[in-house]
C-alpha positions as CSV (number, residue, x, y, z in Angstrom):
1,X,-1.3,-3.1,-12.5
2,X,2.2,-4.4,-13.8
3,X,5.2,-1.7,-14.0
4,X,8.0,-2.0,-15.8
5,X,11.3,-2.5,-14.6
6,X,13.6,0.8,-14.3
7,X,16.7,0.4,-16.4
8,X,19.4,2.7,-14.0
9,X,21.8,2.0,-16.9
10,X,20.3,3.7,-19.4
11,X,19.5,6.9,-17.2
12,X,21.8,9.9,-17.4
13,X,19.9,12.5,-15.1
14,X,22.6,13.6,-12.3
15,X,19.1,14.6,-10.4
16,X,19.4,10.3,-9.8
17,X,22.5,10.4,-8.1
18,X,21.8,13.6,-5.7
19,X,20.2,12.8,-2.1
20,X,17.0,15.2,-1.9
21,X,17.2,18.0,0.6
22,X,14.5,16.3,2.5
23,X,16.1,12.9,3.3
24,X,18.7,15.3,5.2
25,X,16.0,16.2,8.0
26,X,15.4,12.9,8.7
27,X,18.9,11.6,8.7
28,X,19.5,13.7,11.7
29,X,15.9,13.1,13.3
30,X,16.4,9.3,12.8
31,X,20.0,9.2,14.1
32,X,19.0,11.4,17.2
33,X,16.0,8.9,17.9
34,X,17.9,6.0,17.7
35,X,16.9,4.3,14.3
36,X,19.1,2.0,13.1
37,X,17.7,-0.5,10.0
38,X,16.4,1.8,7.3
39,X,14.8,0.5,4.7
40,X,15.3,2.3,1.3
41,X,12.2,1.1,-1.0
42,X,12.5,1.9,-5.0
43,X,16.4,3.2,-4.2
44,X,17.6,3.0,-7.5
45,X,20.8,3.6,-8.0
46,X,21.4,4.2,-4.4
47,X,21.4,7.7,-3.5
48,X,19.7,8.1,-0.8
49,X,20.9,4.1,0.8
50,X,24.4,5.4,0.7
51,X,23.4,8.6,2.3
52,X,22.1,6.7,5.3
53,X,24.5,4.0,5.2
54,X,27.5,6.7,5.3
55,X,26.2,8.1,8.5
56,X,26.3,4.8,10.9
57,X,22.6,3.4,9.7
58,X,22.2,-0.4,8.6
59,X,20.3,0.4,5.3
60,X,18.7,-2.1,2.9
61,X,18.2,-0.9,-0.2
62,X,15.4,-2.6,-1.9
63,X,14.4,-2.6,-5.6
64,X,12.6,-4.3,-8.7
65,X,15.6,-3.0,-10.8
66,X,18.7,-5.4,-11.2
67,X,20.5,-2.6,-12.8
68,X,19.8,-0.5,-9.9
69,X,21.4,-3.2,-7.5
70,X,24.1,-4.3,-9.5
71,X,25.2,0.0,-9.6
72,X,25.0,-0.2,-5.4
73,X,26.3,-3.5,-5.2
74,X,29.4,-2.1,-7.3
75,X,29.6,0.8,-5.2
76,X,29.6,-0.8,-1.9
77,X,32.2,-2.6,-2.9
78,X,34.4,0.4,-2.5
79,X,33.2,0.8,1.1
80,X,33.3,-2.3,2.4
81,X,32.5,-1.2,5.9
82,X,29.0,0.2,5.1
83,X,26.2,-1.3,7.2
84,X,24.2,-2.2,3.9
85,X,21.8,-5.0,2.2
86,X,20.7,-5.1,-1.8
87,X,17.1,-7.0,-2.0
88,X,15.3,-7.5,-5.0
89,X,11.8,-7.5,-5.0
90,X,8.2,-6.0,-5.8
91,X,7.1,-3.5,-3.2
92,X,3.4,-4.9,-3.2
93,X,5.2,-8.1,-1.6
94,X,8.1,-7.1,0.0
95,X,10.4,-10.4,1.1
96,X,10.9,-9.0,5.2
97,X,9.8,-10.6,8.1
98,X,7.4,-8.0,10.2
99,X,8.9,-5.3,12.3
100,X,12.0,-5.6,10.6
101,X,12.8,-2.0,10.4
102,X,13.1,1.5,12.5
103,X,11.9,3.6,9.4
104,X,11.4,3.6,5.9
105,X,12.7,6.1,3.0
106,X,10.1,6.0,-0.7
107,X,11.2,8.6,-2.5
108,X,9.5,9.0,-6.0
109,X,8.6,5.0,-5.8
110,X,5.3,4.4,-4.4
111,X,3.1,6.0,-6.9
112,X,4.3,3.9,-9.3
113,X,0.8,1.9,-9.2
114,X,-2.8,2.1,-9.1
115,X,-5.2,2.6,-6.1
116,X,-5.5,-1.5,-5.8
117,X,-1.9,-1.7,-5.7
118,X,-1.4,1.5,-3.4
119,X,-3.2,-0.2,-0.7
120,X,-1.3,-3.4,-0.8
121,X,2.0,-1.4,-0.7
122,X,0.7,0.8,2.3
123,X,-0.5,-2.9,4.2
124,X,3.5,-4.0,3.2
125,X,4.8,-0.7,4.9
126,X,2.9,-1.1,8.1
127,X,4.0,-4.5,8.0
128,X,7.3,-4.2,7.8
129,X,7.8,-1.4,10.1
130,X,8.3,-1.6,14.1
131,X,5.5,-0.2,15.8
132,X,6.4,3.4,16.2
133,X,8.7,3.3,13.2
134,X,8.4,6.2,10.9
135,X,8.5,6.1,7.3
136,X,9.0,9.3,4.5
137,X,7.5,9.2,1.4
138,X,6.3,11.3,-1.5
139,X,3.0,11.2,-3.5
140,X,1.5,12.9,-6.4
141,X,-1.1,15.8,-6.3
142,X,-4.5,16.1,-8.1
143,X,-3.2,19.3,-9.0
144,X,0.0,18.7,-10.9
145,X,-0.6,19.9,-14.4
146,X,0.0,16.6,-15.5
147,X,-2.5,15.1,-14.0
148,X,-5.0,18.3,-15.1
149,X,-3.6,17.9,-18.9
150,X,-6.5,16.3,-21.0
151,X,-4.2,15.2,-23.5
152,X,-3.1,12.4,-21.3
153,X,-4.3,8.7,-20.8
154,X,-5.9,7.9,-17.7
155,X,-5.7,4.0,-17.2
156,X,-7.4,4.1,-14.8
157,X,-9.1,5.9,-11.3
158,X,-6.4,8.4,-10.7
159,X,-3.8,6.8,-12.2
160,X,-1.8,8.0,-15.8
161,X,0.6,5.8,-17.3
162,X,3.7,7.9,-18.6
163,X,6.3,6.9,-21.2
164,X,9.7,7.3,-19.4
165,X,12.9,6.3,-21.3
166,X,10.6,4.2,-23.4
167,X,9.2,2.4,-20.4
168,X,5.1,2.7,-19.6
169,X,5.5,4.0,-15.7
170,X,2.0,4.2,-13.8
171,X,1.9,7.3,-11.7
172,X,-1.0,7.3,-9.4
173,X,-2.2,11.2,-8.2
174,X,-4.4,11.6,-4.9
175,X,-6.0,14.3,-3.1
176,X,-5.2,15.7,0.6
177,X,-8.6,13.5,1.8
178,X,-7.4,10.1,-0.1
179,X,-4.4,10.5,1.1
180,X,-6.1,10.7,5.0
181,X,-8.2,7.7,3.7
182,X,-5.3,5.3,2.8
183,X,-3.1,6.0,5.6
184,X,-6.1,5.7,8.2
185,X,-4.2,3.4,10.4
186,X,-0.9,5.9,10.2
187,X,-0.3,8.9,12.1
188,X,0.4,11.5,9.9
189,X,2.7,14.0,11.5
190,X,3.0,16.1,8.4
191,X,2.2,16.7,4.6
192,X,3.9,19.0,2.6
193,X,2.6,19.9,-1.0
194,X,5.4,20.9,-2.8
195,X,5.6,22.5,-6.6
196,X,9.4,21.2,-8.5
């Protein structure tokens, strides 16, 4: 499934430019394990690379969006002494050597596909990740009233595409047991369902 290109410059939402509350748990986890190269996939304008990259971690913050990059690049150059990488890429084919980094941040980013392209993403992570590397991410729930509205158009097995500041977005919804099912060869410490 293709998905359009996220244009950072034509999005006004301060909610964009906020870390979530979330990424500050593992900020301190991460630092007191010893994690250094965090790799920030789908980061957007940044807000949660800088985050990390303002407290001592060597982040790369890796995107499909040019406008994205070219807002962090901007910024960076402001702090030059920031431990930070811009790459731009496709997270089904992520341009990193294996084991390349201690953890992994996907904040609202890897549901932006169908099932097919879910499980090439999840193959990327694990391949990109040092063995006992952690990574945080967020998925959608079956039961989002989104996802239970019949007004919308499924595309396809559990996925919806959604117009978004004129762009067609796939968001792809799963249940607690396909979640188990794709990340079979993870351990999952934790799953939180969460109602925003």
């Amino acid at each position: 499934m293709t998905n359009e290109t996220w244009t950072w410059d034509k999005s006004y939402d301060i909610y964009w430019g906020i870390p979530s509350k979330d990424t500050f748990y593992y900020l301190y986890t991460w630092k007191r394990n010893g994690m250094e190269k965090i790799l920030d996939v789908g980061a957007g304008n940044g807000r949660h690379s800088f985050l990390f990259a303002e407290n001592g971690f060597d982040v790369t913050a890796f995107d499909n969006s040019r406008t994205g990059l070219e807002f962090i690049k901007n910024k960076i150059k402001v702090s030059k002494e920031l431990k930070f990488t811009t790459v731009q890429g496709d997270m089904h084919e992520m341009p990193f050597l294996e084991n390349s980094f201690d953890a992994m941040i996907a904040y609202h980013t890897i549901y932006h596909t169908d099932l097919k392209g879910i499980n090439k993403i999840i193959q990327e992570i694990e391949r990109v990740i040092k063995h006992n590397g952690e990574v945080f991410l967020t998925l959608l729930s079956k039961e989002d009233d989104f996802y239970k509205s019949e007004f919308l158009n499924q595309s396809s097995k559990n996925t919806i595409i959604k117009i978004e500041e004129g762009m067609k977005i796939p968001h792809l919804f799963l249940d607690k047991d396909e979640i188990f099912d794709l990340f079979s060869r993870f351990q999952i410490i934790e799953i939180r369902h969460i109602y925003e």
